[in-house]
N, C-alpha and C positions, 0 to 999 in steps of 0.2 A: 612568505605565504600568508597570505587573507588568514581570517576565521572564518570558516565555513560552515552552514547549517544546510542537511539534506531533510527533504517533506517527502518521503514517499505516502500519496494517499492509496486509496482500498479503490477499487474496480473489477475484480472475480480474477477468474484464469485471464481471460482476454489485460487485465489492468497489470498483472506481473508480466506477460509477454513486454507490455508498454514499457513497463519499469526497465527490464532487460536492453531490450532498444535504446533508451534514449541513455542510463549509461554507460554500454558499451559503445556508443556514439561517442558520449561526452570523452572518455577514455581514451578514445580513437583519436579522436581530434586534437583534444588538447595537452593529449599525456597525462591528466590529473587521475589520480587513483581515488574514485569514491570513500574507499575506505579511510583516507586521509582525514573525512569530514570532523569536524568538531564534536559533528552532536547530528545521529539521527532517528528519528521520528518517524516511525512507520506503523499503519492503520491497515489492518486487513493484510490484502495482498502485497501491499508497501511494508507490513511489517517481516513477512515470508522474506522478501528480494531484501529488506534491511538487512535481517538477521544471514542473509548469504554474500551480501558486501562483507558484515564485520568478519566472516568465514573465513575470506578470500576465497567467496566459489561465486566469483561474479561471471559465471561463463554459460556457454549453451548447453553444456551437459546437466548445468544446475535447473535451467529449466526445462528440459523434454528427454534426460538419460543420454543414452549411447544411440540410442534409435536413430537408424539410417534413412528413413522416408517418413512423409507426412501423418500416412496412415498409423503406423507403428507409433508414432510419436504421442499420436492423441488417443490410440491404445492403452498405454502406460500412463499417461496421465488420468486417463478414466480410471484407472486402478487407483493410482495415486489418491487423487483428488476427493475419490464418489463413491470410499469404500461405505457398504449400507450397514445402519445402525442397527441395535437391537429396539423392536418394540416397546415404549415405556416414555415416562419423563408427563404421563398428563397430569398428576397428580400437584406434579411440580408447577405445571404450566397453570392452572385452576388458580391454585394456591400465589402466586407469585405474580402472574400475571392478568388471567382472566377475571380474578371475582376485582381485583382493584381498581379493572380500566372498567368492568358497571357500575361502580359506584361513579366515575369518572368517564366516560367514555375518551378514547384517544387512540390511535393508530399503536399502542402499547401493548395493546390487546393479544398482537402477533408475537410480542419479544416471550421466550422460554419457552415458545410451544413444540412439541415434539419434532425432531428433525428426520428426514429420509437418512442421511447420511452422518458419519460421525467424520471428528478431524483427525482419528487417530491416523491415517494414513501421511494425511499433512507433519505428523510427529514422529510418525518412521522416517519422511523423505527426509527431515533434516536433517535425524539423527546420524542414514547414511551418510549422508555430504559435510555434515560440519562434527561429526566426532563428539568430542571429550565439551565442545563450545556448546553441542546442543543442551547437556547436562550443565549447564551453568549460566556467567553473561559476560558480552563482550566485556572485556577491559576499554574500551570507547567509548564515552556517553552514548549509550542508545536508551529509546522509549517505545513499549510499544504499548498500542492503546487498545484498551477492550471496553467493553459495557456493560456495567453492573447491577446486574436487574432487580434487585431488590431496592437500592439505594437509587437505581434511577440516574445514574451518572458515569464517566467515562470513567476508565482509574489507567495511569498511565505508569506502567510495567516497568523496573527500570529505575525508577526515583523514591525517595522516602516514602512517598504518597502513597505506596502498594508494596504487597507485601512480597518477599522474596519466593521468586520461582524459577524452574529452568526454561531456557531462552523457549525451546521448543514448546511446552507449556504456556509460557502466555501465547507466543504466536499464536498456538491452535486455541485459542479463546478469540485473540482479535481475529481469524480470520474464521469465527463463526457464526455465518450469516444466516439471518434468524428465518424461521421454516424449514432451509434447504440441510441447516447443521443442527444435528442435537448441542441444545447451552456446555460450557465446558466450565465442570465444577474445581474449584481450587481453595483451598483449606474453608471448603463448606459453605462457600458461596457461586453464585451460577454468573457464568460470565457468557456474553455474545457478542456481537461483530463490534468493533471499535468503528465503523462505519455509521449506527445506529445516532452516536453522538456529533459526529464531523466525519466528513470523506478525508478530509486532509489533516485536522486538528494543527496545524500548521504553527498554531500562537504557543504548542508547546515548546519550541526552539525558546522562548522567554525564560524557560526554566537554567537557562545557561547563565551563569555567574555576570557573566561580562557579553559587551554588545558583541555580533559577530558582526563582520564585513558584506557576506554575500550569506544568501538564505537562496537554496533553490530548491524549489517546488514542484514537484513532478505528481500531475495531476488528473488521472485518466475520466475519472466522472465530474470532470466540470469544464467538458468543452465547450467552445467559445463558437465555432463552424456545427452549423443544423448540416443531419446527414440526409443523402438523397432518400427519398422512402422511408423516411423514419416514424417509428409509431410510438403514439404520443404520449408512453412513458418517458420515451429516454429524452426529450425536452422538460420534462419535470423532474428529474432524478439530477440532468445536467444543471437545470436553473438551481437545483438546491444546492447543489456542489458551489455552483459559483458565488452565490448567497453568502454561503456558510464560510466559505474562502475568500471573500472579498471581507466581510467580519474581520478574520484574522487578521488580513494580511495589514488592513487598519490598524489592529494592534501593535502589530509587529510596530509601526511604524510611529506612531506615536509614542513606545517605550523606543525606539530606536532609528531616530530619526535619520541617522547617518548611515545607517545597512540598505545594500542594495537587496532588491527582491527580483526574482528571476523565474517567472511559473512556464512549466513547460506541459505544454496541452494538446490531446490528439486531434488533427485535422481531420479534414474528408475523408482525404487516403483512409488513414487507419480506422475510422468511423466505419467507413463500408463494411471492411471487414471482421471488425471486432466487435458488433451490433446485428441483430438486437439483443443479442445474449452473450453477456460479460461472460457464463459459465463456461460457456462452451469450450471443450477440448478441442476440438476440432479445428477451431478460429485463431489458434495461439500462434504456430508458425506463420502462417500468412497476416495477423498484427504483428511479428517483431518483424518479420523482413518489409512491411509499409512503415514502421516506426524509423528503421535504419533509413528508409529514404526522405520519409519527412521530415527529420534533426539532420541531412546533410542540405536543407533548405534552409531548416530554421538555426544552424548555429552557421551558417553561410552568412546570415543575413548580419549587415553592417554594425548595426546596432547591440542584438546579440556578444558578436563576438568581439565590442569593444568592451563589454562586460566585461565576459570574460577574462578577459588579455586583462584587465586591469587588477583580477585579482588571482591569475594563476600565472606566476611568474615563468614557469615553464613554457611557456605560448613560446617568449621572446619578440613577440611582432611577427608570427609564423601566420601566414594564412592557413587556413581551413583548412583540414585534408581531405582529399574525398573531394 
């Protein structure tokens, strides 16, 4: 077996449906068990769908409960996802954020400022699904990345570089996106969406001892397909993604010239439906059932799956399923 590195980047509710998709896909088809991975990297919502690979709750219950219809599903997840905050946190936001970015003016101005919503809910859902794992960290290289508003920089969860927390805790820092989440404090510093820094932070897989084989990239905010009727954020939020991920993926590639890179991105299909709003509860079954049918296209595709086949010995020269 390869060494394997997984990138799940941040994309809201709508970007975990994606995540859900394309590895129960990849699973499907090839037999490979994510959790296998070497080492993985997960930003936002990538880090949630991380921290439920290492779980072994990579299923559909993980992401929408027991709920038997559409409606119910994104019922539960409004609970989940959008429990509302208490009043508070300007003081912090002034002090931290606001008076820095007038001396400075920069789009920073928004990080710490009070949120609608908190992540605790996001720190219940774990804790039911992954147990004794949410109060600790995988025994599997994983990272997961937040951003640290005072220092102004990523700190990726995980590694020497930061400091020990439970798995469920850093998640609910990386996956709090600044306005809609109140900052999430941890031993006395304020942390927000690991988004803020990198949608995919990708060049973290470098933190691995030794080169891996295959690195794959699973990257819902830096689609490559403009969607129909789209409004003209999400061509700016995607160009940055791809920016910011084309960066990496250089890196990658110049510390490791011999690794294949493997980015897997949402098409039209799943565009229409998981846009304009990544938040959306509602959007999340109808992107993973468009995700499942866009990876039985793209890991069809010739090229693709001699990738793969080359570093998942399990294939054997098996065609695609599906």
């Amino acid at each position: 077996m390869s060494g394997i590195g997984l990138v799940l980047g941040g994309g809201g509710v709508t970007g975990a449906a994606f995540h859900f998709g394309v590895l129960l896909a990849l699973r499907l088809a090839t037999g490979w068990e994510p959790n296998e991975a070497d080492v993985i990297v997960g930003t936002s919502s990538g880090a949630f769908v991380g921290a439920m690979v290492r779980g072994g709750k990579l299923d559909v219950d993980s992401m929408i409960g027991d709920n038997e219809s559409r409606e119910a599903a994104a019922a539960w997840l409004q609970r989940q996802v959008y429990p509302r905050a208490r009043p508070g946190g300007v003081g912090r936001w002034v002090t931290k954020s606001l008076l820095p970015a007038l001396r400075r003016p920069t789009i920073n101005v928004v990080l710490g400022s009070p949120g609608v919503y908190t992540t605790r809910g996001i720190e219940e859902w774990m804790q039911a699904r992954l147990g004794p794992l949410a109060e600790s960290w995988p025994p599997r290289p994983t990272v997961v990345v937040a951003y640290d508003l005072e220092a102004r920089a990523r700190v990726p969860f995980g590694t020497d570089a930061a400091p020990e927390v439970p798995l469920r805790r850093a998640v609910a820092a990386s996956s709090a996106v600044p306005v809609v989440y109140e900052p999430v404090e941890i031993e006395g510093r304020w942390y927000v969406d690991g988004g803020v820094a990198s949608g995919t932070n990708a060049d973290l897989v470098l933190l691995h001892p030794e080169p891996l084989d295959l690195v794959v990239v699973v990257a819902p905010l830096a689609a490559t397909d403009p969607r129909r009727g789209r409004r003209f954020y999400e061509d700016v939020l995607d160009r940055l993604g791809r920016n910011a991920l084309g960066t990496e993926l250089e890196a990658i590639r110049r510390a490791w010239p011999d690794t294949d890179l493997l980015v897997l991105r949402p098409d039209e299909r799943v565009l229409d439906v998981s846009r304009p709003n990544p938040m959306s509860t509602s959007a999340t079954i109808p992107t993973f059932l468009a995700t499942l049918r866009s990876m039985r296209d793209e890991l069809g595709d010739p090229v693709t799956w001699r990738l793969l086949e080359r570093h998942l010995p399990t294939l054997d020269g098996a065609a695609p399923a599906g």
